[in-house]
C-alpha angles and dihedrals in degrees: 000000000000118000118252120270099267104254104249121267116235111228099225128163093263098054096044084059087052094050104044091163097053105123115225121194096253099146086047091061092048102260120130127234092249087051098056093043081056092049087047084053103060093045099044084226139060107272130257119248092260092054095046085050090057086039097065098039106054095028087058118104102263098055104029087045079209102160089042104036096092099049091048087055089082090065079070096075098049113115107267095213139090137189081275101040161265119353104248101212129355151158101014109042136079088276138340132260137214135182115242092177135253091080089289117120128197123219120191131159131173118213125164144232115198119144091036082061108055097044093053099005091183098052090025099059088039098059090044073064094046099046093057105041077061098058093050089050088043083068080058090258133148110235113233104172147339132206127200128228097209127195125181139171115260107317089239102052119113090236088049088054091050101054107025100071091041091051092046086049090048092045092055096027093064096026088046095055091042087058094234118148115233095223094176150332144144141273113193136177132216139133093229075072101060107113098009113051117182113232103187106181118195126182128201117209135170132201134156115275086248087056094062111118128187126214111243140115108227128147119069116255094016113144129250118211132186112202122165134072119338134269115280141190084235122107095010108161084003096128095054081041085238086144088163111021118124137197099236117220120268130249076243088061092248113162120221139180112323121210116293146182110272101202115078122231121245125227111178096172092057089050096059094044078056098052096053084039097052097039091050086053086046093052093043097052109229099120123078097191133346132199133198119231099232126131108017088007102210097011089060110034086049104056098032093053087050104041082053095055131070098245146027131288131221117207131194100211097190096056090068102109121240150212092196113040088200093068111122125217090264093052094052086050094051101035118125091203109161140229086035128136139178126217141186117229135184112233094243081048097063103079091053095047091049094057095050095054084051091053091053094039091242113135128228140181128183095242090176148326139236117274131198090242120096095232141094108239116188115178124190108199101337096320135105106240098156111033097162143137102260099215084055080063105037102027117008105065126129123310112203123198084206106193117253137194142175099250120243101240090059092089090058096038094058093036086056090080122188090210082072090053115105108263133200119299115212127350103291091061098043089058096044082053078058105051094050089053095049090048099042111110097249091055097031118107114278099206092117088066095027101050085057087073133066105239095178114038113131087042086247100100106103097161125027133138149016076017119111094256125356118246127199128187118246093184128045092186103049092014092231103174151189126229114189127175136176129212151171138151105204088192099063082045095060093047087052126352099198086056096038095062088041091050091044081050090049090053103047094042088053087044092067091032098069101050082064098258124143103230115227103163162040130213109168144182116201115195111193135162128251111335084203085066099083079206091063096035086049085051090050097039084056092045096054089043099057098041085053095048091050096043083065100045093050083038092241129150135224114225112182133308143154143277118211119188149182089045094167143134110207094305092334110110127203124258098261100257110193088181102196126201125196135199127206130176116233114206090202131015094196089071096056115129129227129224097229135092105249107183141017123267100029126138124267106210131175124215121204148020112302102200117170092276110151106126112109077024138136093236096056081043098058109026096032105026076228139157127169148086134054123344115235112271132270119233102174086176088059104050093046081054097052087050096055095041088055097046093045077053094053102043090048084048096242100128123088084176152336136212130178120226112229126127114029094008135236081337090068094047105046082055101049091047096056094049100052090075091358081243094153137221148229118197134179118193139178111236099006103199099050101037082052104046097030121120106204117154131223085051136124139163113224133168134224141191118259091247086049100053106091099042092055091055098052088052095051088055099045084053090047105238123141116252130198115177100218103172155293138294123246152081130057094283147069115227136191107191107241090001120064151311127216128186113246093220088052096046092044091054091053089051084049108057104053106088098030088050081054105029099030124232131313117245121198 
């Protein structure tokens, strides 16, 4: 006869601390040695296998933030208020809120999703929209939009080919269903990016100040209460990118996580089913803190909420409802499952709560309550398998000093200027140096990605793109109204770091002010390569350095934000991409202004300095395949003046539009303004080539009526920015006086056909 299989033996708290020598899997699971004899030591016991499960997820680098942690320290210490007022909530919590005035707040938050992405970039892209759609509901907003910073690999690479088309259907396919608008974004091109795009996701939502909740489990004896989808097998180990690490079976014959699948599954449907669900829970009161299940799903939610909170928290593991009945204790800790929240209820609360998620078909079960312990307590049958501080899980992970240095090659790479390449010589070759740039990938027209999504679902978009920022009305009575852009040129980054962020910062920043928009905050996502390379952690020291540097000196807060690494192929780092979002408040919407020319016989002015400023540039990119030198540099008194300036013209009705000048200069934007209604243009400039490809920053083309002219021009000079008056509007052409001319129709047509020659027509 052959012996029975031994029944399983169930790793609790009490039998890890009987069998001290039993060997977990802890490197496995990406933690360091240092790092589990930590974990040993605030126990006073080896972990269970559940602990260590909670241990590795929340102590990895994307949700410890343990290599970047010290450097963010110095946002802190930015000033929290506007020229509305104070930030209402900020670093620190699911997403940060501003007051916009009339009683209404904006919360907004980026966050990425890169690996998921580019494992499963469908799935992968659409829960990077999920999960932040979720942070924004979790303040106790209601989402109105999202945009998508987008990075790839070169457009005509077989891999680009492969994911891109699977993340843009992901990003439209779950914003889409959730009835969100996509009010802007980025699609940029660059071959640091094959094999490891880069999917930052940011939501925009608004609420009343009374409406704001904060995420925390106080009150003994309230009640805790997970509602949303059920518990699935997917995402498991996602956050710490462990897609097919395992726990292996014990000597004792203890079962662990299986493989699963790493990449979490989208329901948009049931989202949205959350997010009326949650908001009417919100508006009735019978919730005292909720949390979202993003990164780390129970791990997280538990001890955060706990940590937050003034007591303990007990947990039934095994009432959490589930898709797959074989998932252990450590894989429902660790599961990524999406369209889940946790809330804290008070116990005469329930029944109503209850009731509301019925209503909603959302379905809820108590799965624990606050104690007056100071512990997290999680029990699996009957039986303790997770007995831990709280803060030890959500707060107090490791903090690295990771050496940094600047890299030896930087020194070459800025002394190898573009202003010393060969440029075009006469008027034929300076438009055939146009017409590549408007074609390249980074300038080309993005419809093909942008048509994918709905821009203006909910019949409150009034600018998206290809606008400069996107802006969306809060109220539909006094049309009080966000406008909200990302940005980030990778290329000036990698030149220096310390500009680069302050020059993502510049752009973004212009981006809101000419639309007339008075900018109040920062939100931002900074992708950066291995923090274990001293070359990327000195990039990413200097990034942070300088954001934090400009946002003091155009008295702007950060509120939150995100920090993605190990962006790497093989040894091949990605270009350090601080993507920066801001956020400005428009009084009016009624008063935006577009970037096109509109009419005929306007005038063409230019506002700013143009200095020869084209290394880091598109230009020296397209025409060159060149990247070193200086990036442009940054003026952040002149970019608060030509904010100021835009919006005094627009409250006083002088502007027809208004376009920055960022990639590809005034050439760019001389193109892209005459598309927008095919009203053409005649310029005369200076030096041509220079005045078209340069990059300086602080710097915008706007028109204005003849009656309007001088007056214009009084109020630039009273604001002190500089003004050049370059032309008029009108025509089919654009022409450039000695130079060239080009017909609209011809140039447009070349913008047009670069994506669909790659990526193939849409077909609706």
């Amino acid at each position: 006869m052959t012996d029975a299989p031994a029944t399983p033996v169930l790793d609790t708290t009490d039998h890890a601390a009987a069998t001290p020598d039993r060997e977990l899997p802890w490197a496995e699971l990406g933690l360091k040695a240092d790092e589990y004899a930590r974990i040993t030591e605030i126990l006073g016991r080896r972990p269970t296998g559940a602990e260590l499960a909670m241990y590795s997820v929340m102590w990895s680098e994307h949700c410890s933030y343990k290599s970047s942690k010290v450097h963010l320290k110095k946002f802190g210490d930015l000033p929290q208020e506007t020229p509305l007022g104070k930030t209402l909530a900020g670093i620190g919590e699911n997403a940060g809120v501003i007051d916009i005035g009339q009683g209404y707040a904006v919360t907004f938050k980026v966050e990425s999703h890169n690996h998921p992405s580019y494992v499963e970039p469908y799935q992968g892209a659409a829960t990077g929209v999920g999960g932040i759609v979720r942070d924004i509901l979790a303040m106790g907003a209601r989402p109105v939009a999202v945009m998508d910073p987008l990075r790839f690999g070169p457009l005509d690479d077989e891999d680009t080919r492969r994911v891109l088309p699977g993340i843009v259907a992901g990003v439209g396919g779950y914003g889409n269903c959730l009835g969100l608008p996509n009010i802007g974004g980025e699609v940029v091109f660059d071959e640091t990016y094959l094999g490891n795009p880069l999917v930052n996701a940011l939501c925009v939502g608004v609420l009343r100040h009374e409406d704001l909740h904060l995420a925390f489990a106080s009150g003994v004896g309230n009640q805790v209460v997970l509602y949303g989808a059920r518990t699935g097998g997917d995402g498991i180990g996602g956050v710490s990118v462990l897609a097919s690490e395992t726990f292996d079976a014990g000597e004792d014959g203890s079962s662990g996580p299986a493989k699963r699948p790493a990449v979490q599954v989208g329901d948009p449907f049931m989202e949205k089913l959350l997010i009326e669900c949650t908001l009417e829970l919100f508006a009735a009161g019978v919730v005292n803190g909720i949390q979202d299940l993003g990164g780390a799903g129970l791990s997280c939610a538990t001890s955060e909420l706990a940590s937050a909170g003034s007591g303990g928290m007990h947990v039934e593991l095994d009432t959490v409802p589930l898709r797959d009945s074989t998932l252990s204790p450590e894989e429902i800790l660790m599961s990524e499952s999406q369209e889940r929240m946790m809330a804290v209820v008070e116990p005469h609360h329930l029944d109503a709560f209850m009731a509301i998620c019925a209503k909603w078909d959302v379905e809820a079960v108590v799965v624990g309550e606050v104690t007056d312990g100071d512990h997290l307590v999680i029990d699996w049958h009957g039986q303790t398998v997770v007995d831990v501080p709280p803060r030890s899980v959500a707060h107090d992970g490791p903090l690295y000093e990771r050496p940094f240095a600047r890299p030896a090659w930087q020194d070459a790479l800025q002394a190898d200027a573009a202003e010393a390449l060969s440029r075009p010589v006469g008027g034929d070759d300076l438009l055939e140096h146009l017409r590549r740039v408007v074609a390249s990938p980074n300038i080309a027209d993005k419809s093909w990605v942008t048509d994918q999504y709905d821009r203006y679902v909910q019949g409150n978009t009034v600018l998206a793109q290809p606008e400069d920022a996107g802006v969306v009305r809060i109220d539909e009575q006094t049309h009080l109204g966000v406008a909200v852009s990302t940005d980030c040129n990778g290329r000036f980054a990698k030149l220096d770091p310390y500009v680069g962020a302050q020059l993502a910062l510049a752009e973004s920043f212009r981006n809101i002010a000419v639309t007339g928009a008075l900018p109040l905050a920062v939100t931002d996502c900074l992708n950066f390569g291995s923090p274990e390379d001293p070359d990327v952690m000195w990039q990413f020291e200097r990034a942070t350095h300088g954001l934090k540097d400009a946002c003091a000196e155009l008295g702007i807060p950060v509120t939150g934000g995100n920090v993605s690494f190990y962006n790497s192929t093989g040894d091949t780092a990605i270009l350090p991409t601080p993507v920066v979002g801001v956020l400005g408040v428009v009084q009016d919407v009624r008063t935006r202004v577009p970037m096109g020319f509109g009419a005929a016989g306007e005038h063409v002015l230019l506002l700013g300095e143009t200095r020869e400023e084209l290394s880091g540039g598109t230009w020296a990119d397209v025409v060159h395949g060149h990247l070193g030198g200086h990036p442009p540099v940054v003026d952040l008194p002149a970019e608060q003046a030509l904010g100021a300036l835009v919006r005094d013209a627009v409250a006083a009705g002088l502007l027809t539009s208004a376009h920055d000048l960022s990639d590809g200069g005034l050439a760019v934007a001389l193109a892209e303004s005459t598309f927008k209604h095919g009203v053409g243009v005649t310029v005369a400039l200076d030096d041509p080539f220079v005045d078209l490809f340069s990059e300086s920053s602080a710097r915008a083309v706007v028109t204005v009526a003849e009656d309007d002219h001088d007056a214009f021009v009084a109020l630039a000079e009273r604001h002190g920015v500089e003004l050049a008056s370059i032309g008029r509007t009108g025509g089919s052409d654009l022409t450039v006086e000695g130079q060239f001319s080009v017909a609209v129709t011809e140039l447009e047509a070349a913008w047009k056909a670069t994506l669909p020659a790659v990526l193939g027509t849409l077909i609706d």
